[in-house]
C-alpha positions as CSV (number, residue, x, y, z in Angstrom):
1,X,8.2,13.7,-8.5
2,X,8.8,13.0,-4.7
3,X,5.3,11.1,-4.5
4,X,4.7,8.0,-2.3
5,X,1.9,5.6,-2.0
6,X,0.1,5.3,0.8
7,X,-3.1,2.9,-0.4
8,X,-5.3,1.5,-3.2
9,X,-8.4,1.3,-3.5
10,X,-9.9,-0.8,-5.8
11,X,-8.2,0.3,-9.1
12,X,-6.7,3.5,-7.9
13,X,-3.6,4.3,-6.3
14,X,-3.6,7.3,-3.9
15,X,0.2,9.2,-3.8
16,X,0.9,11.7,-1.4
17,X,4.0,14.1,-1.2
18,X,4.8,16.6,1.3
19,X,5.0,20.4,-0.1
20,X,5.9,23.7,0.6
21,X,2.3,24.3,2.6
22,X,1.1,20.9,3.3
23,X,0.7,18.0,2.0
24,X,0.2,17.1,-1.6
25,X,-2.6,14.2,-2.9
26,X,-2.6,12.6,-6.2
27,X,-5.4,10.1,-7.4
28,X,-4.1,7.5,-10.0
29,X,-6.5,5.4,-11.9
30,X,-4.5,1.8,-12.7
31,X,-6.1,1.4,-15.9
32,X,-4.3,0.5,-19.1
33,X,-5.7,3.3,-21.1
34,X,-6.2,6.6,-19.8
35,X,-7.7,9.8,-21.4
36,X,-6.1,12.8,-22.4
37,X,-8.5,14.9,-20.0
38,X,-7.6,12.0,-16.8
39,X,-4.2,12.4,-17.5
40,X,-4.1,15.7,-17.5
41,X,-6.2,16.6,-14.4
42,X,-3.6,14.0,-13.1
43,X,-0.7,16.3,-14.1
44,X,-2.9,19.1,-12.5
45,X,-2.6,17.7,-9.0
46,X,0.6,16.9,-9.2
47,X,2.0,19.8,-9.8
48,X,0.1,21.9,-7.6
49,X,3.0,22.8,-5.3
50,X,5.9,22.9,-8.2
């Protein structure tokens, strides 16, 4: 999806991409189990500029 990582902290990854009006953030837990609301507030950010 065009999204690099730029640190961790702790157990979450923060992505960034650049958009159409700025740049783009994405918060990623590193957790083996996610839920369906994370993982779709996930989803949420990341497609904010598509």
């Amino acid at each position: 999806m065009g999204f690099t990582q730029i640190r961790q902290a702790g157990s979450h990854v923060i992505l960034v991409k650049e958009g159409q009006t700025g740049k783009v953030g994405c918060v990623v837990p590193l957790h083996d189990e996610l839920k369906i609301r994370t993982l779709k507030g996930i989803s949420k950010q990341a497609n904010t500029e598509e």
